[in-house]
C-alpha positions in Angstrom: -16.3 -126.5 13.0 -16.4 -128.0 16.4 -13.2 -125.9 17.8 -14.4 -122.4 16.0 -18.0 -123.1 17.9 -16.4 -123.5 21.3 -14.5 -120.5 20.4 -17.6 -118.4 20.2 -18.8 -119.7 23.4 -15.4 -119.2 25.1 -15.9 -115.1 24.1 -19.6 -115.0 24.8 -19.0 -116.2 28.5 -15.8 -114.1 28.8 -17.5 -111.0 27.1 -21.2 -111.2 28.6 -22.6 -108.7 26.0 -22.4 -106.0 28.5 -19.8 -103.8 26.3 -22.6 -104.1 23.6 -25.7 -102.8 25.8 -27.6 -99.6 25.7 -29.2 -99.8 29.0 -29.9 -102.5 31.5 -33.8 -102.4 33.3 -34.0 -104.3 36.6 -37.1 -106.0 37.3 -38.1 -107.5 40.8 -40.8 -108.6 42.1 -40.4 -107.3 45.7 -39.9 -104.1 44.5 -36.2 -103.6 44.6 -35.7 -103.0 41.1 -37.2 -100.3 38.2 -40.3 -102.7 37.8 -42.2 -105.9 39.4 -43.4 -107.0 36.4 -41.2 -108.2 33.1 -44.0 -107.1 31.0 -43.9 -103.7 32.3 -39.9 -103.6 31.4 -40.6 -104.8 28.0 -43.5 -102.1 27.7 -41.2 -99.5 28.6 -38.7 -100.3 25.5 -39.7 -97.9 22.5 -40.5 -99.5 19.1 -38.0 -100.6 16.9 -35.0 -100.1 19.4 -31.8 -100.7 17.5 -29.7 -100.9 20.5 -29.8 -103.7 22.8 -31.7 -103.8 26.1 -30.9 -106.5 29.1 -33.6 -107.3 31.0 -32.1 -108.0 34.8 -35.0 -110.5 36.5 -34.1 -111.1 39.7 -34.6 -114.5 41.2 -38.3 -115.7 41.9 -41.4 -116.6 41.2 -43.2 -113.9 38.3 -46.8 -115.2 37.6 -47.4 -113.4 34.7 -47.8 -113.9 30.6 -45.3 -112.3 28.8 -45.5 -111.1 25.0 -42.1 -109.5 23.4 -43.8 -107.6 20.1 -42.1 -107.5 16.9 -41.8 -103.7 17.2 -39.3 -104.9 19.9 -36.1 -106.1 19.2 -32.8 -106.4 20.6 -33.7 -107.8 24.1 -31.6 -109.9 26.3 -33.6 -111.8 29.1 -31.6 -112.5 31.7 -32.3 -114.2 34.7 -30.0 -114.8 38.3 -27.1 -117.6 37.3 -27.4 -118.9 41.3 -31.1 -118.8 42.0 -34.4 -120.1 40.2 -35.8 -117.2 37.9 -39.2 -118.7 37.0 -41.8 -117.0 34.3 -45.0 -118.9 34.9 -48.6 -119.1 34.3 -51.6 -121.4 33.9 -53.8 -121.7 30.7 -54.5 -124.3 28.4 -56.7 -125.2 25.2 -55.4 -123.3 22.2 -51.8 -123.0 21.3 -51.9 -119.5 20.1 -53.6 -117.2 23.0 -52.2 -120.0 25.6 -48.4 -119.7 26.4 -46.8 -118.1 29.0 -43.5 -116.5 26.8 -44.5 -115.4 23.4 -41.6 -114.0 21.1 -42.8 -112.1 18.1 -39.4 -110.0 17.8 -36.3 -110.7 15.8 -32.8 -110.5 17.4 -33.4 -112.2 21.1 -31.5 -113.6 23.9 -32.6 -115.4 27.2 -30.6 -117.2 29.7 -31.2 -118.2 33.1 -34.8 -118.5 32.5 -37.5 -120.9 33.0 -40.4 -120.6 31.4 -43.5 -122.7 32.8 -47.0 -123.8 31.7 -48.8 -125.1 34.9 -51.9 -125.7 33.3 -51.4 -129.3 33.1 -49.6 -129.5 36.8 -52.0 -131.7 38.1 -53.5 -133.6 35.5 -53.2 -137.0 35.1 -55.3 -138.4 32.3 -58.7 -137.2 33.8 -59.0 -135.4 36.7 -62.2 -135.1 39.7 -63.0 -132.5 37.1 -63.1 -133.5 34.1 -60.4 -131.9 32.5 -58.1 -133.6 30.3 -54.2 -133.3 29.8 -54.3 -130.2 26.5 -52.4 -127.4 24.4 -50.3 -125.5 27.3 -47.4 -124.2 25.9 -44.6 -122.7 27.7 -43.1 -120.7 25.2 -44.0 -119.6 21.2 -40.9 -118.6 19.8 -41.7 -117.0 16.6 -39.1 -114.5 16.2 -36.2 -114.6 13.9 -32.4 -115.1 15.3 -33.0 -115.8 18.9 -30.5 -117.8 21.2 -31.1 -119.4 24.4 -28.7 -120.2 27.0 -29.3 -121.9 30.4 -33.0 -122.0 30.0 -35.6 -124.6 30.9 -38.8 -125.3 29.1 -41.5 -127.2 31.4 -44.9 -128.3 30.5 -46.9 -131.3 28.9 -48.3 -130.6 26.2 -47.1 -128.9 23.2 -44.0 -127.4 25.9 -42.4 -125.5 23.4 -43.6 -124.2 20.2 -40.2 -123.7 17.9 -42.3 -122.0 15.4 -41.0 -119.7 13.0 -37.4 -118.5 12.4 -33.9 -119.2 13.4 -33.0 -120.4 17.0 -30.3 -121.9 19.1 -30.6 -123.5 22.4 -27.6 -124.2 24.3 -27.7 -126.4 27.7 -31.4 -126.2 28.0 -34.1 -128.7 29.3 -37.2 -129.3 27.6 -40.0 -131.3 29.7 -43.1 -132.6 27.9 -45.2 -135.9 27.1 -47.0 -134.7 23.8 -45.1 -133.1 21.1 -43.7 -130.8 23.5 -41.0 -129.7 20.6 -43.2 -128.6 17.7 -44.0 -126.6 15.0 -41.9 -124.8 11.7 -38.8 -123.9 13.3 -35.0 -123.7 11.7 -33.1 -124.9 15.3 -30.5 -126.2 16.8 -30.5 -128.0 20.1 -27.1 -128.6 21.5 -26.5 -130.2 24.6 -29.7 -129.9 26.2 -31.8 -131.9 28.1 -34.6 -133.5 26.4 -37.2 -135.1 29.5 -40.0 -136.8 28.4 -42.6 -137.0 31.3 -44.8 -139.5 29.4 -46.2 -141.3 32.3 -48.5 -138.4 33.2 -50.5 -139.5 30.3 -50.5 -143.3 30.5 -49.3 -143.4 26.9 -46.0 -143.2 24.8 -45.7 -139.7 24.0 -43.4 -137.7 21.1 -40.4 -135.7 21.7 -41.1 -133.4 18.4 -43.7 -133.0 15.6 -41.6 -130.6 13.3 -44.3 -128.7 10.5 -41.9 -128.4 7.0 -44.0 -128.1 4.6 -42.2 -128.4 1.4 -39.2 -129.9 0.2 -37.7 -126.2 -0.5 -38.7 -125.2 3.7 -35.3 -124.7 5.0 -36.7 -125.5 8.6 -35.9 -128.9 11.0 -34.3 -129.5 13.9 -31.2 -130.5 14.5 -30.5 -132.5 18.2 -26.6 -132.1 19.1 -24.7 -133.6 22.0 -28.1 -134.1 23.7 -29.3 -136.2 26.4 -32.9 -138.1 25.9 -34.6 -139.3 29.5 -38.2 -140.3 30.5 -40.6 -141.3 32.7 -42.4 -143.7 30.0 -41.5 -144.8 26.6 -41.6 -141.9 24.0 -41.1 -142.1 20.5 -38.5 -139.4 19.2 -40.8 -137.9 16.6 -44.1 -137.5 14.4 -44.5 -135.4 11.3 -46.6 -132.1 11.5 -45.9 -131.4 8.0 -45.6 -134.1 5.4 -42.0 -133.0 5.1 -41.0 -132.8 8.8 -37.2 -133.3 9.3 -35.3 -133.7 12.8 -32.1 -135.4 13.0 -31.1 -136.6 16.8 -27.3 -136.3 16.2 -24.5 -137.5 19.2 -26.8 -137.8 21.5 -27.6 -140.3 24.3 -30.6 -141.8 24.3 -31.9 -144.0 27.9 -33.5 -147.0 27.6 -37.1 -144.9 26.9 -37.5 -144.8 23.4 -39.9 -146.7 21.7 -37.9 -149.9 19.6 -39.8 -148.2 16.4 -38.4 -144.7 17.4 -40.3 -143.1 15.0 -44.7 -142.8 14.0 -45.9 -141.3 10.3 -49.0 -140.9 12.5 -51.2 -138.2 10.6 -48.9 -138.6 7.2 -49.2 -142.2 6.2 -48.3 -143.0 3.3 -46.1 -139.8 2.6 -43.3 -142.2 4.4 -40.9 -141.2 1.7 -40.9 -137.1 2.0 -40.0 -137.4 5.4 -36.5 -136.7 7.2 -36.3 -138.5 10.3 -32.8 -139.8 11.3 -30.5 -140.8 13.9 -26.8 -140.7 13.6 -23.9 -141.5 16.0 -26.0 -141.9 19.0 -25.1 -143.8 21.9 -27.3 -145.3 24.8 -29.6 -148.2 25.4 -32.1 -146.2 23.4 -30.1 -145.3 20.5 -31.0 -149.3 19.3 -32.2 -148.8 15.8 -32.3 -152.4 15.1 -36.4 -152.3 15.2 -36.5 -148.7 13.6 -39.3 -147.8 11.6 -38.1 -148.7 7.9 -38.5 -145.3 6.6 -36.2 -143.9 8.8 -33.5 -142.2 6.9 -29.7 -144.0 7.2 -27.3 -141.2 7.0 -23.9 -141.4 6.7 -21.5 -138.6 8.7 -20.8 -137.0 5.3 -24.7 -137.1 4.7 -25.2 -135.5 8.1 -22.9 -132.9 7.9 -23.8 -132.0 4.3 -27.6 -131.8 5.6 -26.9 -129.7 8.5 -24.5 -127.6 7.1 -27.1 -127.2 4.0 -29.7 -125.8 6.4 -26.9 -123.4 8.0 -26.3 -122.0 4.6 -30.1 -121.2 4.0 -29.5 -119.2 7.4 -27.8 -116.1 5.7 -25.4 -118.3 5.0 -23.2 -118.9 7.7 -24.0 -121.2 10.4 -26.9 -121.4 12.1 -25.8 -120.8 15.8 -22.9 -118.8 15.3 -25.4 -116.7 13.3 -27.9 -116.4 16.1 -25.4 -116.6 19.0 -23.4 -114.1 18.1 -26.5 -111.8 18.2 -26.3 -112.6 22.0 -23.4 -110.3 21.8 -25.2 -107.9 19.9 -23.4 -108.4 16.4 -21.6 -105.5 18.3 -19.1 -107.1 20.5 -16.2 -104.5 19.7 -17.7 -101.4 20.6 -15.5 -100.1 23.1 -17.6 -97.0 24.1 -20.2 -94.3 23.7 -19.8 -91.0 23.8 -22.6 -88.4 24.1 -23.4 -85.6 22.1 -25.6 -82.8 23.5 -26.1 -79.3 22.5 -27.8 -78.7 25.4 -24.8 -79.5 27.9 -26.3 -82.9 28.5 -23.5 -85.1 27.6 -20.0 -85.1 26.9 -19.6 -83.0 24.3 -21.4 -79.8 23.1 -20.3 -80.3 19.2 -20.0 -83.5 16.6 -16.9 -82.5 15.8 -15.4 -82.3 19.3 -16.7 -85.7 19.9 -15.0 -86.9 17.1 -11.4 -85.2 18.1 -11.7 -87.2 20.9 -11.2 -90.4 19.5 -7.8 -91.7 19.0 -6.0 -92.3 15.6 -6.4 -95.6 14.1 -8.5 -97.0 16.8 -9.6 -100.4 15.9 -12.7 -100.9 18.3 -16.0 -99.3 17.4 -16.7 -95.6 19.1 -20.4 -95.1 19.4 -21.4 -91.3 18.9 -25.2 -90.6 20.1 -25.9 -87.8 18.9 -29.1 -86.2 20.8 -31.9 -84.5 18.8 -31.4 -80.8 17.5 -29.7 -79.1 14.9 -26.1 -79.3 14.5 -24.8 -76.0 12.7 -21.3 -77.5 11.9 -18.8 -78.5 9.2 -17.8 -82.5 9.9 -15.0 -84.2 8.7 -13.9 -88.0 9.8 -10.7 -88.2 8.8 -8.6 -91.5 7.7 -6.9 -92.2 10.5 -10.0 -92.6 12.3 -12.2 -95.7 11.6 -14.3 -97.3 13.4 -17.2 -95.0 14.0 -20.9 -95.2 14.9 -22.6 -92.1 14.6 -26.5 -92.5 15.8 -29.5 -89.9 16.3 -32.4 -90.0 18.4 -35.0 -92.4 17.3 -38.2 -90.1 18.3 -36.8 -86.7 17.2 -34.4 -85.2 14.1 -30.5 -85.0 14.8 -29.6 -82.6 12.3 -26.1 -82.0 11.2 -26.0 -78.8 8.6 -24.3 -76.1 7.2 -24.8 -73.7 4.3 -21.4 -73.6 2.0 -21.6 -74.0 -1.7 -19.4 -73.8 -4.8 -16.8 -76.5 -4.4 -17.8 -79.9 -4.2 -14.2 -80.5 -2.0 -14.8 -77.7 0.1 -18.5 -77.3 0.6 -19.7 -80.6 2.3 -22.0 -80.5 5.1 -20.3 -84.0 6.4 -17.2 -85.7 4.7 -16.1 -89.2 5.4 -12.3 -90.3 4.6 -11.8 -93.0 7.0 -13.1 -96.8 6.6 -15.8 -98.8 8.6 -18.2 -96.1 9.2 -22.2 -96.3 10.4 -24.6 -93.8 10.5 -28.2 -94.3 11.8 -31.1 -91.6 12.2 -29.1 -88.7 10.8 -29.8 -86.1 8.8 -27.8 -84.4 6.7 -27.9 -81.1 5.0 -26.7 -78.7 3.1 -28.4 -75.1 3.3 -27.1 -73.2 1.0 -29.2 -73.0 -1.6 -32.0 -73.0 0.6 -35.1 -71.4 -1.2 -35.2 -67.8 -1.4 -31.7 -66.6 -0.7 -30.8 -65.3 -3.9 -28.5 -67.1 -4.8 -27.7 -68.9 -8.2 -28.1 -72.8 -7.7 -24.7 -74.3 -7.1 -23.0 -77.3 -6.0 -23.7 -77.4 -2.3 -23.0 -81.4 -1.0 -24.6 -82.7 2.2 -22.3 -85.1 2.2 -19.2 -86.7 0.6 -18.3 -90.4 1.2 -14.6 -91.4 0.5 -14.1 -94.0 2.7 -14.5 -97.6 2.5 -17.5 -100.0 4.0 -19.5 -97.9 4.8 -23.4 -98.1 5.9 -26.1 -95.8 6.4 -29.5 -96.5 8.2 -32.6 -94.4 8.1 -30.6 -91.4 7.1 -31.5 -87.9 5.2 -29.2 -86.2 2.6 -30.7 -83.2 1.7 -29.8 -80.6 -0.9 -30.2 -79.3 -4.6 -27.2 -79.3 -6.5 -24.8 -82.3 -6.0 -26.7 -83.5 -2.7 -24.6 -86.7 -1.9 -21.0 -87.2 -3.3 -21.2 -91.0 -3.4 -17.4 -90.8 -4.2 -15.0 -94.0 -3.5 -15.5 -97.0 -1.8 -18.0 -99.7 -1.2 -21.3 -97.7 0.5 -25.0 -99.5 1.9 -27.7 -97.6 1.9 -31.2 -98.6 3.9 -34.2 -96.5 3.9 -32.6 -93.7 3.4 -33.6 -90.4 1.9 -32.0 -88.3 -0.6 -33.5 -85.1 -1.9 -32.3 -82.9 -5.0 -32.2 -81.9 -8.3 -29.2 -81.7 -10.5 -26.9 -85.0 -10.3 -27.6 -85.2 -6.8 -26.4 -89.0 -6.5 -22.8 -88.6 -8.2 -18.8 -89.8 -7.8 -17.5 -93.6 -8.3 -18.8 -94.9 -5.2 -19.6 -98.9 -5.5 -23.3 -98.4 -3.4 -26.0 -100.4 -3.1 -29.0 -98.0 -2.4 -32.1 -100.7 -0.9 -35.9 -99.4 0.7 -34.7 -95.2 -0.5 -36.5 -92.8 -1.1 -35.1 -90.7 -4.0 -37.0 -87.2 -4.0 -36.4 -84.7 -7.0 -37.1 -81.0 -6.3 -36.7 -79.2 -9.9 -39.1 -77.1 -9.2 -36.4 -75.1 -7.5 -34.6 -75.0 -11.0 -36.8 -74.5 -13.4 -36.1 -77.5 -15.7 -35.2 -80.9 -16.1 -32.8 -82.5 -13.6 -30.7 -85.5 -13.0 -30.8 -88.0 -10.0 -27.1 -89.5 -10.7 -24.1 -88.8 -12.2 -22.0 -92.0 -12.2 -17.9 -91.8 -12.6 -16.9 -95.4 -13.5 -13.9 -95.1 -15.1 -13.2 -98.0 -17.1 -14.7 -101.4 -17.7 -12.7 -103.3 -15.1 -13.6 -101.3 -12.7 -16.1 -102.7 -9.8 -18.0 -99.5 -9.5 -21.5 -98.6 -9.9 -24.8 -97.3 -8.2 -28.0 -99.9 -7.8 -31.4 -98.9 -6.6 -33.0 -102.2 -5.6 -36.9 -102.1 -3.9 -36.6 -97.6 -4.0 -38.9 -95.2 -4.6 -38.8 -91.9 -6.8 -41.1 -89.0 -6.3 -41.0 -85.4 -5.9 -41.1 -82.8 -8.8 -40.5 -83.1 -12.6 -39.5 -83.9 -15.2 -35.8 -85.8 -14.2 -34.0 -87.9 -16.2 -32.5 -91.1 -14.1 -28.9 -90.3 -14.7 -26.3 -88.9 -16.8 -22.9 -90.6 -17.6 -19.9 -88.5 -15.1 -17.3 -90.8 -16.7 -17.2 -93.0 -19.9 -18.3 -96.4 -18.2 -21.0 -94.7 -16.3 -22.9 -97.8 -14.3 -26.3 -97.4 -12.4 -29.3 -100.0 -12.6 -32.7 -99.3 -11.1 -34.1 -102.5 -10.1 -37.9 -103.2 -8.9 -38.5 -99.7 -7.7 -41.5 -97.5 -8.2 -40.9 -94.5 -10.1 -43.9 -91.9 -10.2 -45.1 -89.5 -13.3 -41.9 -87.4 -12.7 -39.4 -89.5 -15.1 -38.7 -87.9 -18.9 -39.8 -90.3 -21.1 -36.1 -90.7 -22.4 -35.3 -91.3 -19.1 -31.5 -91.3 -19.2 -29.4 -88.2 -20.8 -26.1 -87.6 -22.5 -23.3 -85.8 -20.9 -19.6 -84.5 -22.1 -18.5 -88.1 -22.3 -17.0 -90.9 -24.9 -19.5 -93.6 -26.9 -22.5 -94.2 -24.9 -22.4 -97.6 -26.1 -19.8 -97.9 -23.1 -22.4 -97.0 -20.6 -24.3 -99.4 -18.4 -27.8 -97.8 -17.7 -30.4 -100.3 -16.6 -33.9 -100.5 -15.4 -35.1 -104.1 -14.5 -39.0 -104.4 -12.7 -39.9 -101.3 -12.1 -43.3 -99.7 -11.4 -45.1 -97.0 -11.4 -46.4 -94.8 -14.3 -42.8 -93.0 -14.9 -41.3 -96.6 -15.8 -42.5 -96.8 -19.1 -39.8 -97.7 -21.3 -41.4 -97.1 -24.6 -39.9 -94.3 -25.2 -36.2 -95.0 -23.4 -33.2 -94.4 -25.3 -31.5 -97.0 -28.1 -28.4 -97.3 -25.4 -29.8 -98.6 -22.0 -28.4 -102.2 -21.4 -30.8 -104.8 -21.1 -29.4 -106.9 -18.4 -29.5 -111.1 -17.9 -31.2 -112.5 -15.3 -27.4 -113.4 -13.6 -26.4 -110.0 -14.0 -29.4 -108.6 -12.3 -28.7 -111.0 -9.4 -25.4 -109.8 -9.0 -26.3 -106.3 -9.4 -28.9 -106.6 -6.7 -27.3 -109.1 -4.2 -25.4 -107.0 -1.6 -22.9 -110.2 -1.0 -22.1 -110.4 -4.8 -21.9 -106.4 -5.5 -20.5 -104.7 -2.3 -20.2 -107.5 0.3 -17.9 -110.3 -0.6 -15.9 -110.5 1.9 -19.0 -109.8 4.6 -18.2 -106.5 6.0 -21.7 -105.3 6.7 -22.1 -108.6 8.8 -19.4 -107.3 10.8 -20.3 -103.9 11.7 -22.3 -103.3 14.5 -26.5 -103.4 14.7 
């Protein structure tokens, strides 16, 4: 484990992110950069970015609170690696509306940062006026997957609040007297600095007062290859949370810590629901002769079985290779972006000649932004071409259409042959039977998906007849959109379709219509369509599906079907025994998911086989392809 984790930091340093980066913002404070503030950077960063921003703070003093929302993700802080980049400010007295950093967002980086309470700067127990050493924190980190390189912590009390969510600090320091590493966190602190300052309070003070509040909280912290200092004796923990849990692990301890190393403090009594251990530490401090007796003795295996448990509850791989690997943007092959504007803006004019630019069988991910407008075009991504990002404008529709009907090989808007594909804020359409031409309803596919691993984000599929050929291969659909009327989810795709909206429009045919047609072929075959957390509206009456193939296989699971559904609800098709089929629906809502009236032949599924139905790791993700694409 030890040689794959210097391994990741090996790339990371070599790498830097910057191949991963949308844009970098340059904030000084003497004016030399885009801003003087970092809060004015992180204002200018739209809500719910995808692509990561690096923050450039050049070295110096910034006097300022800082708040990252949660509408803001994928930001790297960075500060100057030579010179002191300092985030500061002085408030104390409530935990919440008090630090100086607070992280709301998921998917987060610093390094080369300090970030500073002053509050209690001058305090010693009482000063001339009165006040008393209090809640100053430095930082809240309550963001999920944030990583932190380089980075140094300082205050008193309550220094840094390790909140909510996953995080990993690399070669940090942490100064504090008075739980100054608290609160709910899932962390990992590995090779940092841990400095108690205790002596500006005249007391013992506590390293951590971790908050887990049941035995089922995945959250603790984990102390790795650490170094433990003070000015006064500390103890090395107290329990927020009757189930607190931090394990000091490898770590060297000076002669500080208190013989009993550990305090029950508010939970006394509840001695037994606690986790606090040391294991393998070294140092005159790391005596546990005189331990508390309700410190936990673990052995190695014991250790390593309870760290690597709470690495599995964190997606499950481990914890900070999980959350460092964000630092390099969970994108750290893509190789380049290429431009598309119809306007003249970019590279190219056209999708497609973007796409003929890349080379065959390229194996590092090709961006495509694709800049708002309509795209009048026929796209194909051919086999030999994987790889492949294709992104639209956040604000306004990139539209990619054509009008061509009457052969589902033929006709397709977009078609995808080649493996490990993304799309993200597109929209595709067909337009041929766009209302009011005259013409008789046909097939007329938006798109057609042949490749393997595929994902789409926040995409559109819009048509009537045969809207989206969900063909071959394993497909992951997120809050997507996919309008139509007659079998207008069909092929032998293995998809997982999760947050869609699935919109019927039979009023443009006059009678009832079918969302999918699915074309398993035989009962050892992995195929199958899943609608987990969707929601069906639009025009009636639809039936769910029809069977394309004698082992048809859909299941609707938890999703919220409106007054649009035929009471029967699935339909019969040219096919063999419908015994054969596999039609489910499992939770669902809404007043077109009454199942009184449902026919004899829909499967009712075990609780397992929901789970792997509706589990993207079990269905379409084994080997944790979607983990590896890009963000």
């Amino acid at each position: 484990m030890e040689s794959l984790i210097s391994i990741i930091f090996a790339l990371f340093f070599l790498l830097g992110a910057s191949d991963a980066l949308s844009r970098t913002i340059i904030v000084d404070k003497n004016g030399q950069g885009k801003f003087t503030t970092v809060q004015q950077a992180i204002d200018s960063i739209p809500e719910n970015n995808s692509l990561w921003t690096r923050i450039h703070i050049k070295h110096g003093v910034y006097t300022e609170k800082v708040v990252i929302p949660k509408e803001k993700p994928y930001i790297i802080l960075e500060g100057e690696a030579n010179q002191l980049t300092s985030i500061e400010f002085g408030e104390g007295g409530n935990v919440v509306e008090n630090p100086t950093f607070k992280l709301f967002a998921d998917n987060f980086v610093a390094r080369n940062i300090i970030f500073k309470n002053t509050y209690n700067n001058d305090l010693i127990k009482l000063d001339d006026n009165g006040k008393k050493t209090t809640w100053a924190p430095a930082a809240f980190i309550g963001g999920d997957k944030a990583s932190f390189r380089n980075c140094g912590f300082i205050g008193v009390q309550d220094t840094l609040s390790d909140a909510i969510g996953r995080h990993y600090f690399y070669n940090c320091t942490i100064v504090g007297a008075i739980d100054f590493i608290f609160s709910n966190g899932q962390s990992i602190y590995e090779k940092c600095r841990i400095k108690s300052i205790s002596d500006r309070i005249g007391l013992p003070g506590y390293i951590t007062a971790q908050g887990r509040n049941d035995p089922n909280d995945t959250s603790g912290f984990v102390f790795k290859d650490c170094h433990v200092s003070s000015t006064g004796h500390t103890l090395l923990g107290r329990p927020y949370r009757p189930y607190a849990r931090v394990l000091f692990v490898s770590t060297f301890m000076e002669n500080v810590i208190s013989p009993e190393g550990w305090t029950s403090a508010w939970h006394a009594g509840s001695e037994n629901k606690i986790t606090f251990s040391e294991v393998n530490c070294t140092g005159p401090g790391a005596d546990v002769s005189r331990r508390v007796s309700w410190a936990k003795k673990l052995t190695d295996e014991q250790t390593k079985k309870i760290v690597l448990w709470m690495h599995s509850n964190m997606s499950t791989i481990l914890a900070l290779l999980l959350v460092f690997l964000s630092a390099l943007n969970a994108q750290p092959d893509v190789s380049r972006t290429i431009l598309v504007d119809k306007r003249g803006g970019g590279n190219f004019t056209t999708l497609k000649q973007a796409i003929d630019s890349i080379p065959s069988n390229n194996l590092l991910w090709t961006r495509i932004f694709l800049n708002h407008g309509v795209y009048v075009e026929k796209i194909v991504i051919p086999k030999d071409k994987p790889c492949i990002i294709l992104q639209g404008d956040l604000k306004y529709p990139s539209v990619v259409e054509y009008g061509d009907g009457g052969n589902v090989v033929e006709s397709p808007t977009f078609k995808l042959k080649a493996d490990n594909f993304m799309a993200r804020n597109i929209v595709f359409k067909n337009t041929y039977n766009r209302p009011n031409n005259g013409k008789k309803i046909i097939q007329a596919p938006a798109a057609s998906l042949t490749g393997d691993k595929a994902s789409f984000y926040h995409c559109k599929f819009i048509s009537v007849q045969d809207t989206l050929h969900d063909g071959l291969g394993r497909h992951y659909f997120n809050d997507c959109f996919v309008e139509g009327a007659i079998d207008f989810i069909w092929g032998n795709g293995q998809s997982i379709y999760e947050k869609c909206k699935i919109i019927s429009v039979t009023d443009r045919i006059g009678r009832a219509g079918f969302i999918t047609a699915q074309g398993r072929n035989a009962v050892n075959e992995p195929t199958g369509y899943v609608f987990n957390d969707c929601h069906v509206n639009g025009t009636g009456p639809i039936f769910l599906g029809r069977p394309y193939r004698n082992y048809s296989r859909v299941v609707f699971a938890s999703t919220y079907m409106e007054n649009i559904i035929t009471p029967e609800g699935w339909s019969e098709w040219l096919t063999g025994p419908l015994n054969l089929t596999t039609f489910s629906e499992v939770n669902c809502k809404g007043p077109g998911a009454d199942m009184s009236r449902r026919v004899s032949w829909e499967k009712k599924l075990s609780t397992e086989e929901v789970a792997y139905f509706t589990t993207t790791a079990s269905f379409i993700d084994k080997e944790g392809w979607l983990e590896k694409q890009p963000k």
